[in-house]
C-alpha positions in Angstrom: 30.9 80.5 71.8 32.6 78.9 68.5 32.8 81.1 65.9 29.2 80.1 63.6 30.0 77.5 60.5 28.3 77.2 57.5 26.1 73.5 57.2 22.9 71.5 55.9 20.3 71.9 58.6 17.9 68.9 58.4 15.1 68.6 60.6 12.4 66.0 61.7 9.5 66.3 63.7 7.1 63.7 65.0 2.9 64.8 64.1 1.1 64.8 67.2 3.3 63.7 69.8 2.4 65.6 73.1 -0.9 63.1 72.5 0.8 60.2 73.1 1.4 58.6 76.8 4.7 58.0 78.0 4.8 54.3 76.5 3.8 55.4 73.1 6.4 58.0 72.7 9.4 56.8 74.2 8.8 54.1 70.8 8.1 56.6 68.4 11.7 58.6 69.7 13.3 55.1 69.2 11.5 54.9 65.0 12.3 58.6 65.0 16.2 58.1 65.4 16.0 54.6 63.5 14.4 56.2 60.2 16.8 59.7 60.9 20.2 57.0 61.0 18.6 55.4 58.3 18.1 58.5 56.0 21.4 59.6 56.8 22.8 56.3 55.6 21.2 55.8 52.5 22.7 59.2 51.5 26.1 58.3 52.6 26.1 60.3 55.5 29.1 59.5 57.9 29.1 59.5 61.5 32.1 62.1 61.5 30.1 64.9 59.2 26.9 65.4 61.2 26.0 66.2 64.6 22.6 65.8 66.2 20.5 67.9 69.0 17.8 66.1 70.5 14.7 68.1 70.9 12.3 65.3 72.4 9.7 65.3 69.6 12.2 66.4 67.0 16.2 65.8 66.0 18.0 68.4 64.2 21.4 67.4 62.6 23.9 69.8 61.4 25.5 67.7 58.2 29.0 69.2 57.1 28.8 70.8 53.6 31.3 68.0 51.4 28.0 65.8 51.8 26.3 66.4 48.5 22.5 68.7 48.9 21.5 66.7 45.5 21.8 63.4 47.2 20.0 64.7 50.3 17.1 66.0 48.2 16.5 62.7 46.6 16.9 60.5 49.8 14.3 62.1 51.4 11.7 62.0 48.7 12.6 58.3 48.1 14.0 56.8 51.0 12.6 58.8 53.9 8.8 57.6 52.8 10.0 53.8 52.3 11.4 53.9 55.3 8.6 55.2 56.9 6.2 52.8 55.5 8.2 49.8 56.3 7.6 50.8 60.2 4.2 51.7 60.0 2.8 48.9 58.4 4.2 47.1 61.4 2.6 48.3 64.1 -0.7 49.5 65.2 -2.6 52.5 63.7 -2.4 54.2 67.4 1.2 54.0 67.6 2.5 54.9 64.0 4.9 57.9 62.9 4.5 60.7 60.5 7.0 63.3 60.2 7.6 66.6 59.0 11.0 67.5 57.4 12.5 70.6 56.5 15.9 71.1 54.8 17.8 74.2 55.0 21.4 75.8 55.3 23.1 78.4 56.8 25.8 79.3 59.9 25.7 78.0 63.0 27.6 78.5 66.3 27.7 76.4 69.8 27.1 78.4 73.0 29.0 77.5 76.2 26.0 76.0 77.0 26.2 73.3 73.7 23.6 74.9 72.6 23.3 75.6 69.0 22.7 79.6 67.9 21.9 80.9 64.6 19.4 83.2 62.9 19.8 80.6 60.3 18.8 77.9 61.9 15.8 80.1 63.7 14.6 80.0 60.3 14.3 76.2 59.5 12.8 75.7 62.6 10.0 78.5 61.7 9.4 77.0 59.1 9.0 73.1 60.9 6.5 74.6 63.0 4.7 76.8 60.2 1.0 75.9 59.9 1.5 75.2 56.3 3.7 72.2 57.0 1.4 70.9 59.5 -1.7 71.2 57.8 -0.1 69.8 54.6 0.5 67.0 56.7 -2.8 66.5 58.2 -4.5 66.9 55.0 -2.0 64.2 53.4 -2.4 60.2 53.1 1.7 60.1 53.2 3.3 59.3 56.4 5.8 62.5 55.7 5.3 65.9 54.0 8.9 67.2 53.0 9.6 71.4 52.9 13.2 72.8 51.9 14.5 76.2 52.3 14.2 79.2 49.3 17.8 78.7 48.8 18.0 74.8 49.1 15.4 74.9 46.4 17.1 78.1 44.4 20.7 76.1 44.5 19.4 72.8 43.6 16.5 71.8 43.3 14.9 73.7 40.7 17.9 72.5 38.6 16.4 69.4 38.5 18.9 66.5 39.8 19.0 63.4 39.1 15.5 62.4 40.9 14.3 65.7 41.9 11.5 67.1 40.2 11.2 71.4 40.4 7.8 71.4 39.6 6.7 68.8 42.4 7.4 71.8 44.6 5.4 74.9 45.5 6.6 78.2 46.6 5.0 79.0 50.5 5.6 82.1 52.6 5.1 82.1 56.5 4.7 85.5 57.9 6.9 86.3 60.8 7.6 89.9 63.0 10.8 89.8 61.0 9.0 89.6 57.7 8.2 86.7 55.4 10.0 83.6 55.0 10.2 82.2 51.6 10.2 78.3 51.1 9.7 75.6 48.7 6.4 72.6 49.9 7.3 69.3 48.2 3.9 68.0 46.6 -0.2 68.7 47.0 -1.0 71.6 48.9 -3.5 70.5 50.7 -5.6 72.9 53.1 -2.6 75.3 53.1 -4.5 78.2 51.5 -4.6 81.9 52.2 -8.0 82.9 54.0 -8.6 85.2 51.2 -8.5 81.7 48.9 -10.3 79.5 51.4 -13.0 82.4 51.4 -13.6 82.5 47.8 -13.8 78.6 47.3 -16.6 76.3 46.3 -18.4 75.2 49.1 -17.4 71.7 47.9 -13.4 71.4 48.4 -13.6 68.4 46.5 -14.4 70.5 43.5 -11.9 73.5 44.1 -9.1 73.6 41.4 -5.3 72.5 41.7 -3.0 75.0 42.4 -1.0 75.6 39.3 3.1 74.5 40.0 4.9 77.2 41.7 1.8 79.3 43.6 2.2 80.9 46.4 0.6 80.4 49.8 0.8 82.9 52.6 0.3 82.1 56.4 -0.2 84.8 58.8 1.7 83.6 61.8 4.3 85.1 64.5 7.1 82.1 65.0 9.9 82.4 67.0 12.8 79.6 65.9 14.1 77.3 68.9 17.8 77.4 69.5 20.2 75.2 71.7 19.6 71.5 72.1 21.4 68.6 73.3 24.4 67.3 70.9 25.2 63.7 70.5 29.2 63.3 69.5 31.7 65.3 69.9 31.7 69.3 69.6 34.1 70.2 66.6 33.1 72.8 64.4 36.9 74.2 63.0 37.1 73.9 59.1 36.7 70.8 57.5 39.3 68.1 57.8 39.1 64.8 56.7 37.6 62.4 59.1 37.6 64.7 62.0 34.9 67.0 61.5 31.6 66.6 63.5 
């Protein structure tokens, strides 16, 4: 195993895929890498400072550390959507794309295997599967719903970039065996309340208040991250050197 290296972890994940017939998704995993390339692009992402594991109904990229977070965070609120819409409007209702997205950071090492292994990275992918992500989603007009991690949001975003907006974002917490994991939601939340909330709202959900900026949402849920995957490009993950890291 290579010793674990410190990256942007950026995740996407097609809604509802497993409904879709063979046909159907083969497309959307074509749109799926076409919007991910894309993204990447807009934010000046080169070929030789990411690397990509293929998950079927979800890419993860590892995206070395010189690449700038700021830019990231603003690419994906701006560009991702567009990019998204442009597809969509295209094609037929039954065979359009929404994604969720998650942003993080941490250390992560390759296995003998080429898999990718990381506590770190465990994390993100909690947090891509979390119910709060998905019901945002479902309870959303937007063909995307975008989360990023406690720190992402702690080292940049709530310093506002060029862009970025702090108070667009609202604190979540997914419960896990290995205890809560703190993240930031980007936008409405949606259905994504406590029980204790949903209990005590108007029978009306038209007529329940906003959330203030910043609340807090708590999902009780065990999740288990996925680790390994298949990479696309060559396996370097030595300290950065000028057009040769991967």
């Amino acid at each position: 195993m290579t010793d674990p290296v410190y990256r942007t972890i950026l995740l996407f994940d097609i809604e509802q895929y497993g409904s879709r017939d063979d046909v159907e998704q083969a497309f959307l995993r074509r749109v799926l890498y076409d919007v991910a390339d894309a993204t990447l692009a807009a934010a000046a992402v080169e070929e030789t400072t990411r690397l990509r594991a293929d998950r079927g109904d979800s890419v993860m990229e590892l995206i070395d550390t010189r690449v700038p977070v700021p830019v990231l965070v603003k690419t994906l609120l701006t560009e991702t959507p567009a990019l998204l819409h442009n597809k969509n409007r295209l094609i037929a209702s039954s065979a359009q794309m929404r994604l969720r997205i998650v942003l993080s950071s941490g250390y992560v090492a390759v296995d003998e295997l080429d898999g990718w292994v990381g506590s770190d990275l465990n994390h993100a992918v909690r947090l891509l599967n979390s119910d709060v992500l998905r019901d945002a989603l479902k309870q959303r007009d937007d063909d995307c719903v975008l989360c990023v991690s406690d720190g992402i949001y702690g080292g940049v975003v709530r310093h506002g970039p060029l862009g970025v907006r702090p108070d667009d974002f609202r604190r979540i917490t997914v419960e896990t065996k290995e205890g809560p994991t703190v993240a930031w939601l980007h936008g409405e939340p949606g259905s994504a309340n406590s029980p204790e909330e949903g209990s005590a709202a108007s029978p009306d959900a038209s007529d329940a208040p906003i959330a203030p900026p910043h609340s807090e949402t708590r999902i009780g849920r065990d999740q288990y991250g996925v680790t390994g995957g298949t990479v696309h490009g060559d396996l370097n993950f030595g300290p950065p050197r000028g057009g040769e890291d991967r």
